[in-house]
DSSP file (Angstrom, degrees, kcal/mol; ACC not computed):
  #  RESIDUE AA STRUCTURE BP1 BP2  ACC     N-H-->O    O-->H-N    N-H-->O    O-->H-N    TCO  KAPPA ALPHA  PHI   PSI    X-CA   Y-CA   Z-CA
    1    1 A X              0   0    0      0, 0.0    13,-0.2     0, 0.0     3,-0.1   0.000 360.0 360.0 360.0 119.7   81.1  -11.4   39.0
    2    2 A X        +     0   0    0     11,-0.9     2,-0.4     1,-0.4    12,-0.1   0.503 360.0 124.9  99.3  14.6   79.0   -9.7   36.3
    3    3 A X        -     0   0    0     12,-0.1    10,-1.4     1,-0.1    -1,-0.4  -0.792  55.9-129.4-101.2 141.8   75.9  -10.3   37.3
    4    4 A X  B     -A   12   0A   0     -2,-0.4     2,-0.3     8,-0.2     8,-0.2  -0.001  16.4-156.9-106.5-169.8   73.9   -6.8   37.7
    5    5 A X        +     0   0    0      6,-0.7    51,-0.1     3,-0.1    -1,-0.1  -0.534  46.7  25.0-132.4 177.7   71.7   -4.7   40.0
    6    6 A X  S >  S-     0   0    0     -2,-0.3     3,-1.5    51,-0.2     2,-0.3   0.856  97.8 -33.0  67.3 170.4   69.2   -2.0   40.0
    7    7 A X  T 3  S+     0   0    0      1,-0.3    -1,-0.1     2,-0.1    -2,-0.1  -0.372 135.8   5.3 -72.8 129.2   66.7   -1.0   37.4
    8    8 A X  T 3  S-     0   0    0     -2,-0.3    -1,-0.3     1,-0.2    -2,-0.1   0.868 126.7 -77.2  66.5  31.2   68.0   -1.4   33.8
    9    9 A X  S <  S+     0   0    0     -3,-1.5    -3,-0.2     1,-0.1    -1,-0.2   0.932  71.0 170.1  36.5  71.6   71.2   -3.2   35.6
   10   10 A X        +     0   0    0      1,-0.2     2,-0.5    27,-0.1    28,-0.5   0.759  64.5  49.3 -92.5 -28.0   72.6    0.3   36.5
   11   11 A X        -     0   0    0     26,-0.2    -6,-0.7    44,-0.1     2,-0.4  -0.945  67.7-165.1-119.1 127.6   75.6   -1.7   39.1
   12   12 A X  B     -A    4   0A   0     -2,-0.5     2,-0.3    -8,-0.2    -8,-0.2  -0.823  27.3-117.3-101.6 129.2   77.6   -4.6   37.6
   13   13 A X        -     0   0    0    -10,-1.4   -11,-0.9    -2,-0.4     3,-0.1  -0.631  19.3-162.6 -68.2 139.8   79.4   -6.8   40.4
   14   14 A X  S    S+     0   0    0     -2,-0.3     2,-0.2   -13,-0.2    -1,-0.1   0.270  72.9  13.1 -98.3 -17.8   83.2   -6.6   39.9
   15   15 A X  S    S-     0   0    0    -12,-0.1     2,-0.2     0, 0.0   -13,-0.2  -0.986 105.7 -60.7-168.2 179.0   83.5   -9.5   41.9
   16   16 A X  S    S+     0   0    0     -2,-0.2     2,-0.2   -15,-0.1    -2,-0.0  -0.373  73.6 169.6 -73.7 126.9   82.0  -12.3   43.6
   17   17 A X        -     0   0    0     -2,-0.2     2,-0.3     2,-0.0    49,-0.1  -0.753  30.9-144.0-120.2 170.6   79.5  -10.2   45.9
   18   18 A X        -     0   0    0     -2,-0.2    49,-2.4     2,-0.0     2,-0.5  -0.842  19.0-167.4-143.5 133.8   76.7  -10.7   48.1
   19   19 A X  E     -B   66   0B   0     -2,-0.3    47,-0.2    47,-0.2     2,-0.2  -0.718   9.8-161.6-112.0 140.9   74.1   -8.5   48.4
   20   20 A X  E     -B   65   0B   0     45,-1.7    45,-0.9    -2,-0.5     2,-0.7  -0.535  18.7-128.3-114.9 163.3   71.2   -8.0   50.7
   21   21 A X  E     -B   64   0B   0     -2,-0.2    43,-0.2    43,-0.2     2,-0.2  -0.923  14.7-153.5-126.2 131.4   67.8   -5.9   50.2
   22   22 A X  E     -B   63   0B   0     41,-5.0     2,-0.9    -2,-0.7    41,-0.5  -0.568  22.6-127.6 -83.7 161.0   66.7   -3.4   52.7
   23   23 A X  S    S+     0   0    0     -2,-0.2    39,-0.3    39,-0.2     2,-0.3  -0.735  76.1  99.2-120.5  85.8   63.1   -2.8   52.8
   24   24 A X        +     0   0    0     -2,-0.9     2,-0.2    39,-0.1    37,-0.2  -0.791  42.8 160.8-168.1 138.7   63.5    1.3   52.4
   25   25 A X    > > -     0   0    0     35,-0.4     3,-2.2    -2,-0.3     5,-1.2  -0.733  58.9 -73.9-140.8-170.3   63.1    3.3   49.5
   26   26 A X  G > 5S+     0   0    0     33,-1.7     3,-0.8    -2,-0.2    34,-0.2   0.720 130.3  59.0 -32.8 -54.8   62.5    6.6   47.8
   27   27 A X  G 3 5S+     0   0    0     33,-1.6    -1,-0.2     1,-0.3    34,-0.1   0.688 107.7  46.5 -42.4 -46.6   59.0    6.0   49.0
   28   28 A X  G < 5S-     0   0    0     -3,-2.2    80,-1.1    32,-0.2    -1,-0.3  -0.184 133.2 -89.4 -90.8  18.6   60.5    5.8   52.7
   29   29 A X  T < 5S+     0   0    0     -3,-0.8     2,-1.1    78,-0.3    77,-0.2   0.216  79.7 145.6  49.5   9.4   62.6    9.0   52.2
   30   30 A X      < -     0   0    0     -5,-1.2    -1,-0.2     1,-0.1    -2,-0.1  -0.556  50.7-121.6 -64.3 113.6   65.8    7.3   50.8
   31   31 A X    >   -     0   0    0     -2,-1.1     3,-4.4     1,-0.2    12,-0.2  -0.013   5.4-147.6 -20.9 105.8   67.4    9.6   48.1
   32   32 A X  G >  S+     0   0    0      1,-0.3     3,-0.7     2,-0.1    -1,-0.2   0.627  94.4  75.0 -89.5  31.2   67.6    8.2   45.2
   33   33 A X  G 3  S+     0   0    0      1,-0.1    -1,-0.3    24,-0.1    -2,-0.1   0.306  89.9  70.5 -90.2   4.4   71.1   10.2   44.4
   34   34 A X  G <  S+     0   0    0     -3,-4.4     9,-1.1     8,-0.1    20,-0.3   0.237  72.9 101.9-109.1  30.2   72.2    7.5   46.9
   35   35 A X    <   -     0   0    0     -3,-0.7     2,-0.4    61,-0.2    22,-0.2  -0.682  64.4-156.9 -86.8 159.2   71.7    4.9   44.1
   36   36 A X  B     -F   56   0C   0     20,-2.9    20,-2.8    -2,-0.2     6,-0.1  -0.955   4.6-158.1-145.6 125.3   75.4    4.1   42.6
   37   37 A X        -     0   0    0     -2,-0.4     2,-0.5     4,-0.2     3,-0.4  -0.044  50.3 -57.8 -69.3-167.2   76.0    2.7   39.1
   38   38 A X  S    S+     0   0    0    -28,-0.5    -1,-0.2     1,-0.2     3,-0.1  -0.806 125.8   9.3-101.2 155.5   78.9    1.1   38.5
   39   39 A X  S    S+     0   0    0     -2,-0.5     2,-0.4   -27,-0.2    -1,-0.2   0.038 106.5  98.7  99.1   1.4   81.7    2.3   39.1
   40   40 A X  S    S-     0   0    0     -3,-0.4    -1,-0.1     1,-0.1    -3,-0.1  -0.984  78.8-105.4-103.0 112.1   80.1    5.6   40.9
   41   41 A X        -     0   0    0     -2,-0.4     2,-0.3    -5,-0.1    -4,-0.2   0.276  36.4-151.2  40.8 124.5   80.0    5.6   44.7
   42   42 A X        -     0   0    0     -6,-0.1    -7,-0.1     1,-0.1    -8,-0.1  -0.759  22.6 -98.7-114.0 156.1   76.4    5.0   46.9
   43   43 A X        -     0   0    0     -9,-1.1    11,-1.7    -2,-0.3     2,-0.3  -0.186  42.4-137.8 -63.8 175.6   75.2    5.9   49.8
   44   44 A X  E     -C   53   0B   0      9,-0.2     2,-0.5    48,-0.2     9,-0.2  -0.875  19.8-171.7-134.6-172.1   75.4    3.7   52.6
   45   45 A X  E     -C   52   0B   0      7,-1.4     7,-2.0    -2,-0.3     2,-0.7  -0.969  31.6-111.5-146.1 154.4   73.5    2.4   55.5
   46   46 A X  E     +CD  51  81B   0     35,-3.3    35,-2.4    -2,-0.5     2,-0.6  -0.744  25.0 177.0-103.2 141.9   74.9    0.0   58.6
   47   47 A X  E >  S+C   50   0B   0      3,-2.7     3,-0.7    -2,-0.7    25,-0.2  -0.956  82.4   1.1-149.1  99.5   74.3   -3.7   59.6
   48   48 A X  T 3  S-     0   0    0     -2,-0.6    24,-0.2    31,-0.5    23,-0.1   0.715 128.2 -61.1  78.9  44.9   76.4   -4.4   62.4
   49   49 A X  T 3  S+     0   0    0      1,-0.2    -1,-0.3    21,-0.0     2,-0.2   0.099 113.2  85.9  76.9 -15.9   77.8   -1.9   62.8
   50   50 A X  E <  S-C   47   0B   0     -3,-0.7    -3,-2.7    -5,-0.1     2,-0.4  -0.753  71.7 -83.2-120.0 166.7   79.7   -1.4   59.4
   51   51 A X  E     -C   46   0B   0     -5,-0.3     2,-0.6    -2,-0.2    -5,-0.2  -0.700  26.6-177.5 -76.0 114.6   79.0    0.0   56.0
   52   52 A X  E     -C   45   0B   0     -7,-2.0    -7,-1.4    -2,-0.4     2,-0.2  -0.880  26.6-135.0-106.9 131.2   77.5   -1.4   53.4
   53   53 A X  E     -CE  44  66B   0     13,-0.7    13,-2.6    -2,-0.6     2,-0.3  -0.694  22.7-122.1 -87.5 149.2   77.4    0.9   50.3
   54   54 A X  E     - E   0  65B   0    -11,-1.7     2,-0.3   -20,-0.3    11,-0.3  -0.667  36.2-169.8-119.0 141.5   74.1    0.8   48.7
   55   55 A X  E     + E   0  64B   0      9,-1.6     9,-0.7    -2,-0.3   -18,-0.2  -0.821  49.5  27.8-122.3 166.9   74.5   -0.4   44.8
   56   56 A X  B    S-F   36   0C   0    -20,-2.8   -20,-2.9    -2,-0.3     2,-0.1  -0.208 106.4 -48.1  93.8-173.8   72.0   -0.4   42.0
   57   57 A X        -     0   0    0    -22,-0.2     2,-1.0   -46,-0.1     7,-0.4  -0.309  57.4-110.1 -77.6 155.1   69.0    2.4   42.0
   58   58 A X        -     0   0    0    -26,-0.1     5,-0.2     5,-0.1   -32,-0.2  -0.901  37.9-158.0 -95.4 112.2   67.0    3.0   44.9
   59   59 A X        -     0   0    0      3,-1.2   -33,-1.7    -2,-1.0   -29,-0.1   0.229  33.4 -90.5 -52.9-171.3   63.7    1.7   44.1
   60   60 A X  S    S+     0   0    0    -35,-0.2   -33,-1.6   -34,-0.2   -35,-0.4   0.662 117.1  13.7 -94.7 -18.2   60.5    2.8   45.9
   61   61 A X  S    S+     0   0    0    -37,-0.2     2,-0.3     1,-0.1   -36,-0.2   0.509 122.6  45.2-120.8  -5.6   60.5    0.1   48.8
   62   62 A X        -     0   0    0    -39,-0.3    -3,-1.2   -38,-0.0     2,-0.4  -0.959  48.4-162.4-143.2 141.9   63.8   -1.3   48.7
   63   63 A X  E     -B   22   0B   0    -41,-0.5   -41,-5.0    -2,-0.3     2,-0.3  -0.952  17.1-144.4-126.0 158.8   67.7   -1.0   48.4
   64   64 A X  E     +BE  21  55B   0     -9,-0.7    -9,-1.6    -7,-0.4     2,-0.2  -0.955  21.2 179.4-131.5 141.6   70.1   -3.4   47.7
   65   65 A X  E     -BE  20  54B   0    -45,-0.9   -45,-1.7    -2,-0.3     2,-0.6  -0.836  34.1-118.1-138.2 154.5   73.4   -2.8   49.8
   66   66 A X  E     -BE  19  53B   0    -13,-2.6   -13,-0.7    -2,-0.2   -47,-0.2  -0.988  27.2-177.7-122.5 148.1   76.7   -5.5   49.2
   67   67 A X    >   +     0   0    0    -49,-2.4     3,-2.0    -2,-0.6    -1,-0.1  -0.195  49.4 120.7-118.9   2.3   77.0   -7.1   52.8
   68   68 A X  T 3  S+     0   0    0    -50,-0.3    -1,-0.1     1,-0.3   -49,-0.1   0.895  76.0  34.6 -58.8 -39.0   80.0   -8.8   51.0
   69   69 A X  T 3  S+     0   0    0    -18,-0.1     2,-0.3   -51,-0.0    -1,-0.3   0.215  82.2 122.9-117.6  39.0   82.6   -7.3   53.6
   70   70 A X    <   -     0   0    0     -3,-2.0     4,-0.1     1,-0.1   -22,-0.1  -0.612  56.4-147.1 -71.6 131.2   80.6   -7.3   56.9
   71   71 A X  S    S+     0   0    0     -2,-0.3     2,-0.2   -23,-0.1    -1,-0.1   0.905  83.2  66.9 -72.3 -31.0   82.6   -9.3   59.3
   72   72 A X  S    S-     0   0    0    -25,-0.2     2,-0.1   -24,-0.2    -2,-0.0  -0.573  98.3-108.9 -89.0 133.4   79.1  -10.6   61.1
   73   73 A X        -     0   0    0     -2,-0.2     2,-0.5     0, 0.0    -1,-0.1  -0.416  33.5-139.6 -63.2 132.8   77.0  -12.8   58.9
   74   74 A X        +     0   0    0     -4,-0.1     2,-0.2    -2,-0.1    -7,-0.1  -0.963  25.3 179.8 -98.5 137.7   73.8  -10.7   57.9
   75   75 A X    >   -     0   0    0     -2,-0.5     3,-1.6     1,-0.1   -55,-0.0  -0.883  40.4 -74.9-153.1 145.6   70.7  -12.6   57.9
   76   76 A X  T 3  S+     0   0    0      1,-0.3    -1,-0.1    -2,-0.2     2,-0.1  -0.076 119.8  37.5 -60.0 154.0   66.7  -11.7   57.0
   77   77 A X  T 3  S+     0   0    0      1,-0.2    -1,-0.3    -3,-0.1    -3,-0.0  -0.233  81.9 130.2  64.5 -19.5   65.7   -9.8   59.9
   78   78 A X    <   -     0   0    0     -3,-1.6     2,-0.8     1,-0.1    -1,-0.2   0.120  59.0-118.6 -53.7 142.1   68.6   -7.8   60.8
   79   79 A X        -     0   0    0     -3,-0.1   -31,-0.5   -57,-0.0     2,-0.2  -0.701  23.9-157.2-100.7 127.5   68.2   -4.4   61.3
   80   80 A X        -     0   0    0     -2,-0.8     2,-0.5   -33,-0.1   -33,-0.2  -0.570  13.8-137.2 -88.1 164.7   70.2   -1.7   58.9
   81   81 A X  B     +D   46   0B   0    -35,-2.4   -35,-3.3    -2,-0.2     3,-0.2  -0.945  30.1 167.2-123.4 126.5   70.8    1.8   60.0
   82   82 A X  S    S+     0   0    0     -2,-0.5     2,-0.3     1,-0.3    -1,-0.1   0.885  86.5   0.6-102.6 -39.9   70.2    4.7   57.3
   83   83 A X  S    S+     0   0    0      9,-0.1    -1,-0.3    20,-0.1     2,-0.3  -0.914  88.5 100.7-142.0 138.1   70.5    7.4   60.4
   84   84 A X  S    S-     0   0    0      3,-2.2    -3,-0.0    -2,-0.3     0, 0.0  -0.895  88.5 -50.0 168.9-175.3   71.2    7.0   64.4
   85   85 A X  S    S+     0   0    0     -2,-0.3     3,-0.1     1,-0.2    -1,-0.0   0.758 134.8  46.8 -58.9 -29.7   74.0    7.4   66.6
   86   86 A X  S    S+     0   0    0      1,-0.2     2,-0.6   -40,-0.1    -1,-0.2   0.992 121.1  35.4 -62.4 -71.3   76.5    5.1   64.3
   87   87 A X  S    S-     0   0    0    -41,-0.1    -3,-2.2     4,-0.0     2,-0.4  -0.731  94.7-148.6-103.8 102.7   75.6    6.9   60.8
   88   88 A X     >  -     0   0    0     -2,-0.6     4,-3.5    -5,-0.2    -3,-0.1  -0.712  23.2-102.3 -95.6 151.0   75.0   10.4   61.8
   89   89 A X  H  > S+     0   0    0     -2,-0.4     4,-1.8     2,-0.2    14,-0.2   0.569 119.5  42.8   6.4 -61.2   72.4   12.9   60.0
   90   90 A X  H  >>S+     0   0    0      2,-0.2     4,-4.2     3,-0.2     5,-0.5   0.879 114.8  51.6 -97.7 -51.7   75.2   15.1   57.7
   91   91 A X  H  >5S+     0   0    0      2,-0.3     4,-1.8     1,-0.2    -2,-0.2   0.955 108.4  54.7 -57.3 -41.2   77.4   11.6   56.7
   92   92 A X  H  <5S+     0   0    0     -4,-3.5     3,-0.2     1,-0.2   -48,-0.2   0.964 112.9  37.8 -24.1 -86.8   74.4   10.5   55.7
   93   93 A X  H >X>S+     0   0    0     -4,-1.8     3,-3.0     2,-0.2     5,-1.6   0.891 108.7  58.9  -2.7 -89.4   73.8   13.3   53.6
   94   94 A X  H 3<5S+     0   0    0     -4,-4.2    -1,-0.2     1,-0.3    -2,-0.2   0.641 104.5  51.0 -73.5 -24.6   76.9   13.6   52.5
   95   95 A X  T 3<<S+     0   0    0     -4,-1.8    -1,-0.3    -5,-0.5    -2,-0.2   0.265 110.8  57.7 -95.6   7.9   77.0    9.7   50.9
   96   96 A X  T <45S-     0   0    0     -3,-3.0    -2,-0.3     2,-0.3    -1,-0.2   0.398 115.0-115.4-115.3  -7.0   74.2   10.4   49.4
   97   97 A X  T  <5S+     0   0    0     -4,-1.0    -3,-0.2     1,-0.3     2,-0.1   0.691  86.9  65.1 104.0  -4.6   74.9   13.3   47.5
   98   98 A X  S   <S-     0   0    0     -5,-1.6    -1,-0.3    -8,-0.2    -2,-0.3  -0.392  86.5 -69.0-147.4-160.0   72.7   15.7   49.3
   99   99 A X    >>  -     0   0    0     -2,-0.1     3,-1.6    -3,-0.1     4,-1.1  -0.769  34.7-117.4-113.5 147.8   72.3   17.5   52.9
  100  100 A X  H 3> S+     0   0    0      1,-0.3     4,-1.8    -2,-0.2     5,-0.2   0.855 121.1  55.3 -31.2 -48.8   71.4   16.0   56.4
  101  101 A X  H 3> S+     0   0    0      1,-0.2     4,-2.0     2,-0.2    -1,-0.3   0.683 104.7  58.3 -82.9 -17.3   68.2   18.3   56.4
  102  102 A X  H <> S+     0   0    0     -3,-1.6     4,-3.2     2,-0.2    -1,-0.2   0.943 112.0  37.1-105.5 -85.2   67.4   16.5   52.9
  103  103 A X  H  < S+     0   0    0     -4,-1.1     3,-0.5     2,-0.2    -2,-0.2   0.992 116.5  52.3 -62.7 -81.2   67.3   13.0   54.3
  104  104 A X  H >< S+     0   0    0     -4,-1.8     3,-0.8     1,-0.2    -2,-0.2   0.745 109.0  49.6 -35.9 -51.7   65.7   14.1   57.6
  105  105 A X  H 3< S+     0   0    0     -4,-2.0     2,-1.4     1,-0.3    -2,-0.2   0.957 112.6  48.5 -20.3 -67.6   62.8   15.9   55.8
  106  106 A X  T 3< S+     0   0    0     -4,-3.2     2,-0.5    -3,-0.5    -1,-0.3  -0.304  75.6 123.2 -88.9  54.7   62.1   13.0   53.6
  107  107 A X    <   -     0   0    0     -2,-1.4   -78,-0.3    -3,-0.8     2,-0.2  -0.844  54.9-144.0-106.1 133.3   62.1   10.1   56.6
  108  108 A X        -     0   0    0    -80,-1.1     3,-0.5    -2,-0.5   -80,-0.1  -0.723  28.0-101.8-110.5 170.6   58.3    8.2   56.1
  109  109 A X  S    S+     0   0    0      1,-0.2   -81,-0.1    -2,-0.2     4,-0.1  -0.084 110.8  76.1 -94.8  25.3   56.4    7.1   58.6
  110  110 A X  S    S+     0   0    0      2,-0.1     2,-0.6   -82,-0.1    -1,-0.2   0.245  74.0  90.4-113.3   3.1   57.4    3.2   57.9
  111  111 A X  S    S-     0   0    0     -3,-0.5   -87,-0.0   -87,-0.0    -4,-0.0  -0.855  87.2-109.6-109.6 131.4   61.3    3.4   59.6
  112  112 A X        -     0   0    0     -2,-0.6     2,-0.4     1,-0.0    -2,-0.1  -0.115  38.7-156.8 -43.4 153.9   61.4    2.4   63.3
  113  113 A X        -     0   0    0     -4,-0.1     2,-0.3     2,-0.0    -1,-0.0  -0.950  15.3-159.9-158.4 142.0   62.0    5.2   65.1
  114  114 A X        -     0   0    0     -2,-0.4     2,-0.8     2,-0.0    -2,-0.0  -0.982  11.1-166.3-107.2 120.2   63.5    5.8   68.7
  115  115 A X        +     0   0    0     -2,-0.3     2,-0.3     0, 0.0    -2,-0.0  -0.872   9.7 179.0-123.1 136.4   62.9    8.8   70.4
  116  116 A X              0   0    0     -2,-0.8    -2,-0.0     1,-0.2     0, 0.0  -0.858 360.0 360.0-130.4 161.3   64.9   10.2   73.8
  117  117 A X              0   0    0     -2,-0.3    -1,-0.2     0, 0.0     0, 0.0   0.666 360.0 360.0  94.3 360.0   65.0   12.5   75.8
């Protein structure tokens, strides 16, 4: 608790958290209107199915997300999801502050990408 986040320590922990780093940023087409000071609401992304809301700024290669209430232990390799069938396109969007077409425009050529169909 109190220990901080993000550039200039824009999210302060409220409680004992633990927080994990994604390797996607701004760079990678994450918004950074889905960085969340404290006390302000973030976007999120999923690891294991649930939401982890994304705190602090989004830097240019990385986010930092608290994993604190994923029921599955998260561990270095684990794959988040920023959009797919779980986290659709508009919700995305829409926890970020912006539109689906927003986030899809800005996806770089470093996120895995599945295509069907």
């Amino acid at each position: 608790p109190g220990e901080t986040v993000g550039y200039a320590g824009s999210w302060r922990a409220g409680r004992r958290s633990r927080i994990a780093v994604v390797a996607a940023g701004y760079a990678d087409g994450v918004p950074r209107s889905a960085s969340a000071a404290t006390g302000a609401t973030g976007g999120t992304v999923l690891l294991h199915g649930a939401a982890a809301r994304i705190v602090g700024r989004v830097s240019m290669d990385l986010i930092t997300v608290d994993v604190t209430d994923i029921p599955q232990p998260v561990v270095r390799g684990d794959l988040a999801e920023i959009v797919g069938p779980a986290l659709p396109l508009e919700t995305a969007g829409q926890r970020a502050q912006t539109i689906g077409y927003e986030i899809l425009t800005r996806l770089g050529v470093r996120f895995h990408r599945v295509y069907l169909g």
